[in-house]
DRENTORKOL-3810 file (N, C-alpha, C; in nm, 4 decimals):
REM DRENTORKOL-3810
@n.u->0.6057; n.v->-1.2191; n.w->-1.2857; ca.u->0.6161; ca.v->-1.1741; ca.w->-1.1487; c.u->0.7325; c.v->-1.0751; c.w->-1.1388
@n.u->0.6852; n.v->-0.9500; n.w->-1.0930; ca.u->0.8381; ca.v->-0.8853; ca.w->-1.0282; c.u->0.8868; c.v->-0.8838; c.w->-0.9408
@n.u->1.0156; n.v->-0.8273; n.w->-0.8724; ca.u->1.0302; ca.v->-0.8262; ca.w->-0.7437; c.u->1.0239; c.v->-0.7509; c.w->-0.6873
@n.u->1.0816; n.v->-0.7494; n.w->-0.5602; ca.u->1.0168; ca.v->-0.6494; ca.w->-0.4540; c.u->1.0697; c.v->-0.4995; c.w->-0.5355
@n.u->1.2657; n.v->-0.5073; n.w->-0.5763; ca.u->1.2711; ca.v->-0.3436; ca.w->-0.6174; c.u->1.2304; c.v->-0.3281; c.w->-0.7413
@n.u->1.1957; n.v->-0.4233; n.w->-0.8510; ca.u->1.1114; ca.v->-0.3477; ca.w->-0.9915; c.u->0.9957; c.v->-0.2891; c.w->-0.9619
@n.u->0.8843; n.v->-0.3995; n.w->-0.8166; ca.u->0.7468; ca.v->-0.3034; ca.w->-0.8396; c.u->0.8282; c.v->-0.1579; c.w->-0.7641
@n.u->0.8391; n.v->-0.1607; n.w->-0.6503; ca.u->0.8873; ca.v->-0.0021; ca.w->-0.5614; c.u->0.9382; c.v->0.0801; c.w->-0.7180
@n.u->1.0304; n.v->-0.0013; n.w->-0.8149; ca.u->1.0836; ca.v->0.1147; ca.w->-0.8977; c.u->0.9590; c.v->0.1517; c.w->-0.9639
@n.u->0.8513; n.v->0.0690; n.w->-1.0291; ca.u->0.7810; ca.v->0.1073; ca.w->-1.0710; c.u->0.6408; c.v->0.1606; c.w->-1.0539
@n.u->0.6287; n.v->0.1687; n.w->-0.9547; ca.u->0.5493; ca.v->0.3070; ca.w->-0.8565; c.u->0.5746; c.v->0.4002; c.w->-0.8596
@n.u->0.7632; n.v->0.3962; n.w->-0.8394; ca.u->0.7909; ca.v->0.5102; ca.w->-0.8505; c.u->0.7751; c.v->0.6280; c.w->-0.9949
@n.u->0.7460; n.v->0.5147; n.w->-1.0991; ca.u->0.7316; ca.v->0.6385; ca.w->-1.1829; c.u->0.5967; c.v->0.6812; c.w->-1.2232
@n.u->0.5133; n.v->0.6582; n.w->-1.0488; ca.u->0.3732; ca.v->0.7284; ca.w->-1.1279; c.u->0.4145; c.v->0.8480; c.w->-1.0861
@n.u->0.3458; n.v->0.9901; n.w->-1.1817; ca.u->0.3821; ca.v->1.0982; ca.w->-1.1808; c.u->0.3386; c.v->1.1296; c.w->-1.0242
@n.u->0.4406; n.v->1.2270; n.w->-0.9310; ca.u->0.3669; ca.v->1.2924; ca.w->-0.8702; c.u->0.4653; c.v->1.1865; c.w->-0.7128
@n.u->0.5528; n.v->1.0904; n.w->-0.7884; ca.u->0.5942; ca.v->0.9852; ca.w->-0.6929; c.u->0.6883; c.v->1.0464; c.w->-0.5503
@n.u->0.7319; n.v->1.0257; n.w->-0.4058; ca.u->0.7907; ca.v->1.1173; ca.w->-0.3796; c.u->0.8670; c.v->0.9514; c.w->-0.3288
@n.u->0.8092; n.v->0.8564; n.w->-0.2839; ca.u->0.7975; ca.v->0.7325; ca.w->-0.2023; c.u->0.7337; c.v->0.6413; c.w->-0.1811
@n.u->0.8044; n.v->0.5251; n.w->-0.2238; ca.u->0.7471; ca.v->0.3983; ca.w->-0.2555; c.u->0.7763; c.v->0.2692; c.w->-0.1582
@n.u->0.7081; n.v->0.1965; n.w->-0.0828; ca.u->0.7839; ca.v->0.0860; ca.w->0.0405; c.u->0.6698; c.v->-0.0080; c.w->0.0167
@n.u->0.7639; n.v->-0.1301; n.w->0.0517; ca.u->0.6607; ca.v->-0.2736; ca.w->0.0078; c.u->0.6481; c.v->-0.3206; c.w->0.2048
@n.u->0.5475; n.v->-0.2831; n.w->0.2974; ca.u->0.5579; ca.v->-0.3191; ca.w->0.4261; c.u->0.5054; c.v->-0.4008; c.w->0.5049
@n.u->0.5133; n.v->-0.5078; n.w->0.5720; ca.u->0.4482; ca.v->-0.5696; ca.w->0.6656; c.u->0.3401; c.v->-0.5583; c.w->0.7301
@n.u->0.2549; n.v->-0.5464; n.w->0.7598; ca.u->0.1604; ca.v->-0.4684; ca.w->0.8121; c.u->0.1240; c.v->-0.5617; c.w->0.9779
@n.u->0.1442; n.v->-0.6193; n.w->0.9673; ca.u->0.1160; ca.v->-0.7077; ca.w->1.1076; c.u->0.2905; c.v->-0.6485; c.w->1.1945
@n.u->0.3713; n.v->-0.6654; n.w->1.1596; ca.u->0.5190; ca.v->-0.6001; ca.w->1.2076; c.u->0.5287; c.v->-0.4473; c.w->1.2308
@n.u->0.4778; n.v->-0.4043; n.w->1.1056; ca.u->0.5943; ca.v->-0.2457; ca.w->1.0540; c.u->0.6486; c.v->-0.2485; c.w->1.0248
@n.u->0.7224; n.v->-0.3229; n.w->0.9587; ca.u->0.8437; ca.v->-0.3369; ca.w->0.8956; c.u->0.8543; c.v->-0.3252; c.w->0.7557
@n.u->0.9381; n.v->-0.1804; n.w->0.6902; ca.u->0.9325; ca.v->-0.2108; ca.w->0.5688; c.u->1.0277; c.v->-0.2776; c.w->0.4887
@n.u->0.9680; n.v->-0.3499; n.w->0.3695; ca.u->1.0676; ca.v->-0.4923; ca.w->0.3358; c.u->1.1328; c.v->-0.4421; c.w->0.2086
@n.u->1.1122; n.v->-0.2715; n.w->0.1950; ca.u->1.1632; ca.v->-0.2352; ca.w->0.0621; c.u->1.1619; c.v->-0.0991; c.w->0.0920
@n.u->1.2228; n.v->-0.0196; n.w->0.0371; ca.u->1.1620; ca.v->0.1614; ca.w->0.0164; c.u->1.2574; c.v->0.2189; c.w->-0.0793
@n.u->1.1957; n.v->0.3141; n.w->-0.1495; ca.u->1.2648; ca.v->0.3618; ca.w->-0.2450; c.u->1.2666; c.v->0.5431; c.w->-0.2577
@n.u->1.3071; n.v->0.6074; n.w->-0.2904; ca.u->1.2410; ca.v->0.7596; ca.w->-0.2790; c.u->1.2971; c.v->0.8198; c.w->-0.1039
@n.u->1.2116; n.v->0.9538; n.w->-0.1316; ca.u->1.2415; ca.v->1.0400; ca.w->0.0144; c.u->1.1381; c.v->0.9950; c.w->0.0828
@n.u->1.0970; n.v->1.0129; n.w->0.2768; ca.u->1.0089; ca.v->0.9844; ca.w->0.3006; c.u->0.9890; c.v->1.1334; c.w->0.4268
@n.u->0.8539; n.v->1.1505; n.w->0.4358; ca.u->0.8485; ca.v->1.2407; ca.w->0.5890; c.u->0.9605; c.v->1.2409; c.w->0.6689
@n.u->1.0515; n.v->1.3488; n.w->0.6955; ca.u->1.1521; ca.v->1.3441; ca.w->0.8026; c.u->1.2468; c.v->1.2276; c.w->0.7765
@n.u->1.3104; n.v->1.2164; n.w->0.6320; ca.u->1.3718; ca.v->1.0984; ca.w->0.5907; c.u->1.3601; c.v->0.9882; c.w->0.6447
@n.u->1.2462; n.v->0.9181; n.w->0.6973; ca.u->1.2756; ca.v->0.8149; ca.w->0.7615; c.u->1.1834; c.v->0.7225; c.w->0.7382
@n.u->1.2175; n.v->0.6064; n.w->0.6657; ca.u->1.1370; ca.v->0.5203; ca.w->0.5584; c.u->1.0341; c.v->0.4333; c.w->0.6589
@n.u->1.0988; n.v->0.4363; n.w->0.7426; ca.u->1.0934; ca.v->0.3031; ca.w->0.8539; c.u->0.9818; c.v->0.3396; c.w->0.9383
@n.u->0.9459; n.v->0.4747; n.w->0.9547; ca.u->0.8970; ca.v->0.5204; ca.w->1.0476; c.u->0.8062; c.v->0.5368; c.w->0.9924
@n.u->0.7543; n.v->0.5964; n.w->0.8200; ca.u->0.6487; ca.v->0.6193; ca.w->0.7500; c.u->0.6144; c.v->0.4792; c.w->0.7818
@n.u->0.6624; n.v->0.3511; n.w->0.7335; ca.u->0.6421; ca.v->0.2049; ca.w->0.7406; c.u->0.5559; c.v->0.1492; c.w->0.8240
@n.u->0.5956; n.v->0.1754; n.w->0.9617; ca.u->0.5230; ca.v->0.1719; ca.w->1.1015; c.u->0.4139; c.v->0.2760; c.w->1.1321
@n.u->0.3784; n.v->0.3771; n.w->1.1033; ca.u->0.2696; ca.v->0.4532; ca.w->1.0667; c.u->0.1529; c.v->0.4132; c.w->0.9621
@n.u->0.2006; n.v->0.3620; n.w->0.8859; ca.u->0.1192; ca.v->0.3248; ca.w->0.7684; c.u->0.0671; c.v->0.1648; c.w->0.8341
@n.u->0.1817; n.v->0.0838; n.w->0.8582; ca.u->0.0862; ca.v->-0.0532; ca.w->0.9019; c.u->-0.0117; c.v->-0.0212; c.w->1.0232
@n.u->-0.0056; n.v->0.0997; n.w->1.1150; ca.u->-0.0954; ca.v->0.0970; ca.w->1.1926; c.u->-0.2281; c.v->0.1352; c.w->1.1598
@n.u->-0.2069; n.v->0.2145; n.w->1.0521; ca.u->-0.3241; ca.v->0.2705; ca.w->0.9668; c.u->-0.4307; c.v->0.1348; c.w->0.8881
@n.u->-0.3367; n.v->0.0341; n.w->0.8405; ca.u->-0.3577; ca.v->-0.0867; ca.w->0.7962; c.u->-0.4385; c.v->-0.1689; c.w->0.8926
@n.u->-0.3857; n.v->-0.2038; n.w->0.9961; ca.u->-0.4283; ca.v->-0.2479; ca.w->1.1234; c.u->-0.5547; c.v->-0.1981; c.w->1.1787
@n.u->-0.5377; n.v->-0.1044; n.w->1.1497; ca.u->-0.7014; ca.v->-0.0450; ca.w->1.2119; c.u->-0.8307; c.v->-0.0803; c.w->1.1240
@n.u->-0.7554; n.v->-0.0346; n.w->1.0180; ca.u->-0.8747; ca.v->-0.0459; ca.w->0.8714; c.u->-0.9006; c.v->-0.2259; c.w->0.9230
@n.u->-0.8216; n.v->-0.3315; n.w->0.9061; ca.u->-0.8696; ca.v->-0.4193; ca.w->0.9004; c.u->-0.9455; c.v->-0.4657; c.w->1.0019
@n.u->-0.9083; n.v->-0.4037; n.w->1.1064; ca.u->-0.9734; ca.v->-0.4786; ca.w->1.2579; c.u->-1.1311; c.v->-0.3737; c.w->1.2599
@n.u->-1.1441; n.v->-0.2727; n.w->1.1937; ca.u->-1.2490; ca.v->-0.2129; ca.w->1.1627; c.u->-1.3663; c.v->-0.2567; c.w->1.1098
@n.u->-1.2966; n.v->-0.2961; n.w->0.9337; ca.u->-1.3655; ca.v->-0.3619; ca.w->0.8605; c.u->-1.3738; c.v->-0.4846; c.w->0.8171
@n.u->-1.3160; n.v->-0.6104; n.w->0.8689; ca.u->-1.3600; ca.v->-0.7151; ca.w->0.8891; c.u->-1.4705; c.v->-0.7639; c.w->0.9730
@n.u->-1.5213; n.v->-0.8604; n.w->0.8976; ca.u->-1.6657; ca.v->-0.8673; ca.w->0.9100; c.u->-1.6597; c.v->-0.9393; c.w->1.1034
@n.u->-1.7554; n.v->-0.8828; n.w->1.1746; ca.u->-1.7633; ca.v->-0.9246; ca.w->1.2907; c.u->-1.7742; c.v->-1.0953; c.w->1.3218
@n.u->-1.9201; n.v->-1.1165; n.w->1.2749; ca.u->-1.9496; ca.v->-1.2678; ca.w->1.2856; c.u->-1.9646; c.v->-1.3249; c.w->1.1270
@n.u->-1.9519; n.v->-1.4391; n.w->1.1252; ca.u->-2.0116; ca.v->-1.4982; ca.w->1.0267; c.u->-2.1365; c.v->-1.5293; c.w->0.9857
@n.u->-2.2054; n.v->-1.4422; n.w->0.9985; ca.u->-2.3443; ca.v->-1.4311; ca.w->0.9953; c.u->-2.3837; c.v->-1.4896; c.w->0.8687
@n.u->-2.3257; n.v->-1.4336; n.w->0.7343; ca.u->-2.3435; ca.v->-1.4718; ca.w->0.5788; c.u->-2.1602; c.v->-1.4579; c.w->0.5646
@n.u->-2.1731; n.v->-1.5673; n.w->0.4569; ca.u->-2.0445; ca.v->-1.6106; ca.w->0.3973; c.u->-1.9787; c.v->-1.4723; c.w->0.3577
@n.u->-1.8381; n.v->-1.4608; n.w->0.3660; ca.u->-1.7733; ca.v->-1.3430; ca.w->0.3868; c.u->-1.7329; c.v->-1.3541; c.w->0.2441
@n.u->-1.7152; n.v->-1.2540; n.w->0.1493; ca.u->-1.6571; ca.v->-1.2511; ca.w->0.0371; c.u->-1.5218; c.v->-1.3208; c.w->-0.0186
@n.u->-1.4735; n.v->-1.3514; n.w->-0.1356; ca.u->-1.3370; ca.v->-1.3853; ca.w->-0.1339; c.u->-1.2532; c.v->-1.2807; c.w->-0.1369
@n.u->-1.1468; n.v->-1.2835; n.w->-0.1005; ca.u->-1.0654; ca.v->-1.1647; ca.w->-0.0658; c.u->-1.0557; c.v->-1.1397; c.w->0.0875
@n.u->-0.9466; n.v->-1.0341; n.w->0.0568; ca.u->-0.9287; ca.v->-0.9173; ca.w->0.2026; c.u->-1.0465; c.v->-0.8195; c.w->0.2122
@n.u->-1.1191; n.v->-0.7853; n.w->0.3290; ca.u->-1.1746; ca.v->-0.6796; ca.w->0.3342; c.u->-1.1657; c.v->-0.6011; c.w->0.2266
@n.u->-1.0498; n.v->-0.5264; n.w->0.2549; ca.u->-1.0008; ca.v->-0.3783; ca.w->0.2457; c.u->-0.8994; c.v->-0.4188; c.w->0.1429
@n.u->-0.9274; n.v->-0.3723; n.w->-0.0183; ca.u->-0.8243; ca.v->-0.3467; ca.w->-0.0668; c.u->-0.7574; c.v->-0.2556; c.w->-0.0654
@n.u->-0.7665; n.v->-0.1150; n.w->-0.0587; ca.u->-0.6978; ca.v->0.0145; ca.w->-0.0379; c.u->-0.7459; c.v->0.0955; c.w->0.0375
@n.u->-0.6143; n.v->0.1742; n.w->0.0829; ca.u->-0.6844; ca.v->0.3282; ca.w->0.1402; c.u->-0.6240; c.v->0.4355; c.w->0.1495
@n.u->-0.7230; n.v->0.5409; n.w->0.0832; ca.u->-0.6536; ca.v->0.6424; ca.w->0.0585; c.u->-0.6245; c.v->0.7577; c.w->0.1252
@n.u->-0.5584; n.v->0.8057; n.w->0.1717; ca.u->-0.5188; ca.v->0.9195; ca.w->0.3328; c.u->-0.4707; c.v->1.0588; c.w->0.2150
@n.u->-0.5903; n.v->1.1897; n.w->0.2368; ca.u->-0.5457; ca.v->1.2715; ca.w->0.1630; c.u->-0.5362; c.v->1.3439; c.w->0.2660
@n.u->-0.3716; n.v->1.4598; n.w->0.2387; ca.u->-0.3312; ca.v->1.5394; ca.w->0.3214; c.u->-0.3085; c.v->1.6824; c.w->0.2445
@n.u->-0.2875; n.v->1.7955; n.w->0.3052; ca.u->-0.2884; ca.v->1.9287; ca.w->0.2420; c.u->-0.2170; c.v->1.9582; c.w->0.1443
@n.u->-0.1096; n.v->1.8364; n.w->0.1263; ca.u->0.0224; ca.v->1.8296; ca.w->0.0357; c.u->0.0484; c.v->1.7208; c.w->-0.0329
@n.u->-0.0347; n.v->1.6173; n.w->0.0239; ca.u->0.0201; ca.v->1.4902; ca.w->-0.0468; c.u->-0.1096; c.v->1.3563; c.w->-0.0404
@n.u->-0.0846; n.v->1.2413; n.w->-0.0924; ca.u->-0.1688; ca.v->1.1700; ca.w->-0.0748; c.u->-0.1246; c.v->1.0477; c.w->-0.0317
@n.u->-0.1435; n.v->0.9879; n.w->0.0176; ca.u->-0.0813; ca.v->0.8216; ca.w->0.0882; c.u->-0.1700; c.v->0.7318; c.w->0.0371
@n.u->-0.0892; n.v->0.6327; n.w->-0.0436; ca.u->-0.2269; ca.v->0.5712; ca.w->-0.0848; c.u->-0.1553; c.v->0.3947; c.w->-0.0505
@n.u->-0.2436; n.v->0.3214; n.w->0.0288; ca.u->-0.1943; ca.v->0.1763; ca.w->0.0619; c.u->-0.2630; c.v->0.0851; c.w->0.0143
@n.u->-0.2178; n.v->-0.0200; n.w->-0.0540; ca.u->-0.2651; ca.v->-0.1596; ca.w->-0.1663; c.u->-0.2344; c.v->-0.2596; c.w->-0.0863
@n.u->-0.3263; n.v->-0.3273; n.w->-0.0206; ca.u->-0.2873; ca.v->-0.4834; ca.w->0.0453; c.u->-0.2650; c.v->-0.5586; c.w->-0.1117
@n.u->-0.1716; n.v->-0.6367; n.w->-0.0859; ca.u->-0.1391; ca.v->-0.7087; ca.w->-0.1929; c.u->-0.2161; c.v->-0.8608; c.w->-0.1783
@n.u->-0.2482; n.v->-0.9079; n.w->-0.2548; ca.u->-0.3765; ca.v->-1.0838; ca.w->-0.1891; c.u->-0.2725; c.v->-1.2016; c.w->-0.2756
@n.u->-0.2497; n.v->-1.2047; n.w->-0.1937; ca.u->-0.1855; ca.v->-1.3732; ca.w->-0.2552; c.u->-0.2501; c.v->-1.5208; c.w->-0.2015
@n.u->-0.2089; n.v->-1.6133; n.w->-0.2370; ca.u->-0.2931; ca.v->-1.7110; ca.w->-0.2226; c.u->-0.2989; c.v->-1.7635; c.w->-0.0796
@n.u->-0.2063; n.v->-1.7266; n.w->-0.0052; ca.u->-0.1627; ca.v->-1.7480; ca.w->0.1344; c.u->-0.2159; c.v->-1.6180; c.w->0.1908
@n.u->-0.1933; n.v->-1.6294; n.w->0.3744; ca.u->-0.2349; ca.v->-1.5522; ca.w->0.4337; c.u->-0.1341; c.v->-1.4165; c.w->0.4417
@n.u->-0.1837; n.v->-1.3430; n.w->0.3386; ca.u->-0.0677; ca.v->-1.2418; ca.w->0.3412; c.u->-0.0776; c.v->-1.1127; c.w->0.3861
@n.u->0.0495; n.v->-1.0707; n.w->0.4592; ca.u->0.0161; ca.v->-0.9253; ca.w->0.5001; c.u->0.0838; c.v->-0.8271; c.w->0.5188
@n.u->0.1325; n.v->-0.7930; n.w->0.3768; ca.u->0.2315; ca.v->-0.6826; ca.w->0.2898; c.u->0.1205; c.v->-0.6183; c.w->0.2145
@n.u->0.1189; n.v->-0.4508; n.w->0.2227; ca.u->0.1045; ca.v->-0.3788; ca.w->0.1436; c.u->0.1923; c.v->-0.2674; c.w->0.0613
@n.u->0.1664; n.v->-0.1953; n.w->-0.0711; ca.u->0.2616; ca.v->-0.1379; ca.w->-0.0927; c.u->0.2219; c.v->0.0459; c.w->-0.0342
@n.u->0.3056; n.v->0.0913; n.w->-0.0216; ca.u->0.2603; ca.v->0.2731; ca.w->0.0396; c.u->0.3214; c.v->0.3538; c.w->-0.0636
@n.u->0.2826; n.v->0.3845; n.w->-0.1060; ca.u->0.2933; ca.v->0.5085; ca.w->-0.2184; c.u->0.2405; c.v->0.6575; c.w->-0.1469
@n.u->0.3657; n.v->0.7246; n.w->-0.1574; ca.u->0.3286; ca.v->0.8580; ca.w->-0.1109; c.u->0.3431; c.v->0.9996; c.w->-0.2512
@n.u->0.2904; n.v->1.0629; n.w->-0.2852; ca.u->0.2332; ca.v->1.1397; ca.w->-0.3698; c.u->0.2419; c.v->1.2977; c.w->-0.3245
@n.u->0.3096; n.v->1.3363; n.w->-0.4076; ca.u->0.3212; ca.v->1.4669; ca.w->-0.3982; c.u->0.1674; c.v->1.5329; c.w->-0.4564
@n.u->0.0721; n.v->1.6086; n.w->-0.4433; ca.u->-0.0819; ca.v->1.6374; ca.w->-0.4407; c.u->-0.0798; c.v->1.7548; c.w->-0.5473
@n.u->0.0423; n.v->1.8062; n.w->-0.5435; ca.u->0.0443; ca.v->1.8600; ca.w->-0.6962; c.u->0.0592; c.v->1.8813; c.w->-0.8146
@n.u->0.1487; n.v->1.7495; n.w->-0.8197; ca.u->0.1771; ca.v->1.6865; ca.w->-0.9354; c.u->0.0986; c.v->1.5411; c.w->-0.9656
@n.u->0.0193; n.v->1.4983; n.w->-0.8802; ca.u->-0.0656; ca.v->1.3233; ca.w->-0.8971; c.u->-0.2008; c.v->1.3570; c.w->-0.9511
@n.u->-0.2144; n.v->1.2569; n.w->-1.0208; ca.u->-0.3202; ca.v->1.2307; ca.w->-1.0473; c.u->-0.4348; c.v->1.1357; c.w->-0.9462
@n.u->-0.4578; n.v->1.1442; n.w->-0.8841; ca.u->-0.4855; ca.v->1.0084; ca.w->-0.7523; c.u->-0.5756; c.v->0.9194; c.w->-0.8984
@n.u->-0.6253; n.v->0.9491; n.w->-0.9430; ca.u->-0.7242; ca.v->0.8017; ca.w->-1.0197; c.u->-0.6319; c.v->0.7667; c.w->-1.1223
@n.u->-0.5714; n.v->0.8317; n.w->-1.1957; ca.u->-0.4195; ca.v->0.7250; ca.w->-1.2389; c.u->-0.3111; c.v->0.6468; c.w->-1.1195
@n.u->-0.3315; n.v->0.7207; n.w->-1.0368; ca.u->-0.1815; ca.v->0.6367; ca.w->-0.9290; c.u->-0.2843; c.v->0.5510; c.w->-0.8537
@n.u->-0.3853; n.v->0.5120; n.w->-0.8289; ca.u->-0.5085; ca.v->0.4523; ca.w->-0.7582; c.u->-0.4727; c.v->0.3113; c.w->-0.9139
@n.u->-0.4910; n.v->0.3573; n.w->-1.0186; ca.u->-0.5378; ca.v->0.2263; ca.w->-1.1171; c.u->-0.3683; c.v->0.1869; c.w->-1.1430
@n.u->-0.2729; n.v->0.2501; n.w->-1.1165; ca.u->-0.1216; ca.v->0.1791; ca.w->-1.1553; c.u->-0.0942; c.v->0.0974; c.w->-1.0201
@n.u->-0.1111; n.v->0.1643; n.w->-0.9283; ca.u->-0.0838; ca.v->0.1009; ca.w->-0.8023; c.u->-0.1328; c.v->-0.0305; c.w->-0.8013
@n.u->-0.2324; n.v->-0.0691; n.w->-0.8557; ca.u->-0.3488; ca.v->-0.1613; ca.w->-0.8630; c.u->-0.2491; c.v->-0.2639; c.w->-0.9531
@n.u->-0.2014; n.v->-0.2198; n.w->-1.0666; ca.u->-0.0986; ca.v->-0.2985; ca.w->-1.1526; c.u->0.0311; c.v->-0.3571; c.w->-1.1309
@n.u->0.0473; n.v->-0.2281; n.w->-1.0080; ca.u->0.1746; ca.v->-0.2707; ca.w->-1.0425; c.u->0.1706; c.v->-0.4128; c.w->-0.8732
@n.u->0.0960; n.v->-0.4033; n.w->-0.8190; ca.u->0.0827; ca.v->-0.4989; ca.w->-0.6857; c.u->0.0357; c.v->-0.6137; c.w->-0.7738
@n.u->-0.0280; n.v->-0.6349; n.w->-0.8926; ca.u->-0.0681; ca.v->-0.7608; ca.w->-0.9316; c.u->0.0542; c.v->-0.8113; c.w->-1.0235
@n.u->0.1401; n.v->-0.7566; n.w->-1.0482; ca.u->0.2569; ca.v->-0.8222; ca.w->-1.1376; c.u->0.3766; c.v->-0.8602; c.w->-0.9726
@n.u->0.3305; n.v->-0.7778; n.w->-0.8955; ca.u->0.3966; ca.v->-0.8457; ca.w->-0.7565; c.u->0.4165; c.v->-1.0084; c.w->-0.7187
@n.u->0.2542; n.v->-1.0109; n.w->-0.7631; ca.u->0.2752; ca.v->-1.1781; ca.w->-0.7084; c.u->0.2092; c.v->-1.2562; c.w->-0.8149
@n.u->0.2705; n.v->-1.3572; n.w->-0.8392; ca.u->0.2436; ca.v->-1.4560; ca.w->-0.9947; c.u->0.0765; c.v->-1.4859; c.w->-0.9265
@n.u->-0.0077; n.v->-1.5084; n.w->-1.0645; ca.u->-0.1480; ca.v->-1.5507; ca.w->-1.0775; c.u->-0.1219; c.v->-1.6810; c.w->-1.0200
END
């Protein structure tokens, strides 16, 4: 298991990294950040991003229980591509009801999105012990 600043450090070195935050998503609150963020302000990317979170889930969670709902969260990721950069958010699933994801922000000319898509993926599962 790592902790909160080894995974953020180690996001940070997917190529292309600009900013890395481990955030609340039911709050806004980010519980980590590492790197520069939009208009330096970690806190504020934080609260932008859980609302983005928030939507996705209240979107795509299943309405009724019509048929048994899968195991898991909905929504494991999502990816927000912009003219410059890419935002990419990992709900993290732990065995409890959890609701921290990590936000990785990506400079679009230096990333690879399907390498930082499959590390991101790694580095949120060494987050929380099997």
């Amino acid at each position: 298991m790592t902790g909160i600043d080894g995974c953020l450090a180690d996001a940070m070195t997917v190529p292309g990294a600009r900013g890395a935050s481990l955030v609340d998503w039911t709050s806004g609150l980010a519980l980590g950040a590492v790197g520069t963020w939009p208009d330096g302000d970690p806190e504020g990317a934080a609260a932008e991003a859980a609302e983005l979170a928030r939507t996705a889930f209240e979107n795509f969670a299943p309405a009724a229980p019509a048929a048994p709902a899968p195991a898991g969260a909905p929504v494991e990721e999502l990816v927000v591509t912009a003219r410059d950069s890419y935002h990419l958010i990992r709900f993290v699933e732990t065995s409890f009801d959890s609701s921290v994801f990590v936000h990785l922000w990506l400079d679009r000319t230096e990333a690879n999105l399907a390498m930082a898509l499959f590390r991101l993926r790694d580095v949120t599962a060494r987050l929380v012990p099997a």
